[in-house]
N, C-alpha and C positions, 0 to 999 in steps of 0.2 A: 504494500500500500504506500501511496506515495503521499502522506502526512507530512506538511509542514506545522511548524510551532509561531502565533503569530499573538504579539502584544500589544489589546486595542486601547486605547484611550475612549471616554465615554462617548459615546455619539448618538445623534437626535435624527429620528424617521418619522416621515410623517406622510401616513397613509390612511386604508380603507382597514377597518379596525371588524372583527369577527371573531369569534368565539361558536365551541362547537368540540363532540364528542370526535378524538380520536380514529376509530374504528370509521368515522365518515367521512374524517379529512379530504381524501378527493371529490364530495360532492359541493362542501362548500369556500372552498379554499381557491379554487378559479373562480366561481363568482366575485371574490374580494379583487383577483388579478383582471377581470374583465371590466370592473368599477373602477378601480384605481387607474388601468391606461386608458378607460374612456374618456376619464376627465383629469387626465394629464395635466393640460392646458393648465387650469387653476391652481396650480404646486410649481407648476417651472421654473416660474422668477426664485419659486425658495430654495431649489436646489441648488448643495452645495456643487462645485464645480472645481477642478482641475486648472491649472495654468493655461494648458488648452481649449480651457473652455467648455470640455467635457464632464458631462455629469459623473460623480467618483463614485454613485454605488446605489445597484436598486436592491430593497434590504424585505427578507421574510422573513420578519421580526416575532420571535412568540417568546409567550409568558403563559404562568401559570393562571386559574379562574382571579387570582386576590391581585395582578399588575406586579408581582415579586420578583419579573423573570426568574422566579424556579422552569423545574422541566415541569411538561403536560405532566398530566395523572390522564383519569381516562377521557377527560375533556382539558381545552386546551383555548388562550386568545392568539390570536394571529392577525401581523398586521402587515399587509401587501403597501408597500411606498417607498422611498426616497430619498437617502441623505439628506437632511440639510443642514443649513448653520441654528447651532444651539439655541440662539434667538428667536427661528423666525416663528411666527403665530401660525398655528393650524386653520386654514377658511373652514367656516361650517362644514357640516360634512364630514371632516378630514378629523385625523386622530393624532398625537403626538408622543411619542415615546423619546424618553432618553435611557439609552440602554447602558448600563453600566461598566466601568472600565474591567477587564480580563484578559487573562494569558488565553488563547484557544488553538485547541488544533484542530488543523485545518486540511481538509482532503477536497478534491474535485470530483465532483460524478455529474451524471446527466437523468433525466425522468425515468430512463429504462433503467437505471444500475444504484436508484437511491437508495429503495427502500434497502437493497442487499450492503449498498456502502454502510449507511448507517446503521444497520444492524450489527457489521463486524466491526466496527468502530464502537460499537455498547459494549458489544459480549466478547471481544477477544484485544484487539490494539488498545484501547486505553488501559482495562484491566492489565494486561501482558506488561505493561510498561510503567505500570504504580501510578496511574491516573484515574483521578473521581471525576467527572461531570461535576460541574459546579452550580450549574443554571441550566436555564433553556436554550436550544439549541438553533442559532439562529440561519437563514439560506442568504448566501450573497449572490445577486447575478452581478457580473463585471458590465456594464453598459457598452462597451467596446469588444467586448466576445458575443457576437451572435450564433453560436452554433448549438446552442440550445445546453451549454455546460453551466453548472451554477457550483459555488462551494458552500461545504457545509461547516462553519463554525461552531465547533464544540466549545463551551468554555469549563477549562480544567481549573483556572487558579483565578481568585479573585485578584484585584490590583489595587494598590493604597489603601 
């Protein structure tokens, strides 16, 4: 498995915000993804952005039912959005999370190879390597990778 170790600083997403039993995550979890880039438009100005001008990071952000970023139990919130800067206001609508700073490892997969990534990332790589989950476990897509790859951030260690 090709795991990297990466140390984030706190950061703020601001999305289409859902909640919803585990076991059905695929029936409402694209509806959050089909709401969020329909109305793009009204988040843009707040996304955070790169030197080139490039958006740095679309974020599937979850937390537990209480907003703890713990892991799901058998329900779970989820929020499909955006990087932005820690300031900016959520328009109606929209949800705002700031996710808290952690050490995470970090592996790459795609829709056909998640659920199997993330399963031996529970039950074998982190354990094998004297690693707890610390939180919830969050999806990054890179906005400049369009091949349909997304990484999955574990967070192992708290920070500060």
């Amino acid at each position: 498995m090709s795991v990297h170790f990466e140390e984030k600083k706190a950061f703020t997403v601001i999305g289409k915000l859902g909640q919803g039993y585990a076991s059905e995550s695929q029936s409402w979890i694209p509806t959050l993804w089909q709401e969020a880039n329909g109305n793009f438009e009204e988040i843009r100005s707040l996304a955070k952005v790169d030197d080139g001008g490039n958006i740095v990071g679309i974020w599937g952000a979850m937390s537990d039912l209480f907003g703890q970023f713990n892991r799901w139990t058998n329900q779970g919130k989820y929020l499909a959005g955006c990087e932005v800067l820690e300031d900016a206001i959520a328009p109606a609508g929209w949800t705002k999370w700031t996710i808290p700073a952690y050490k995470y490892a970090v592996i790459k997969c795609n829709h056909n190879t998640y659920q199997k990534i993330f399963n031996e990332m529970v039950n074998e790589f982190l354990p094998n390597h004297n690693f707890t989950i610390v939180g919830a476990v969050h999806e990054y897509y890179n906005p400049v990778e369009t091949n349909g790859e997304l990484y999955l951030y574990f967070p192992i260690e708290k920070q500060g």
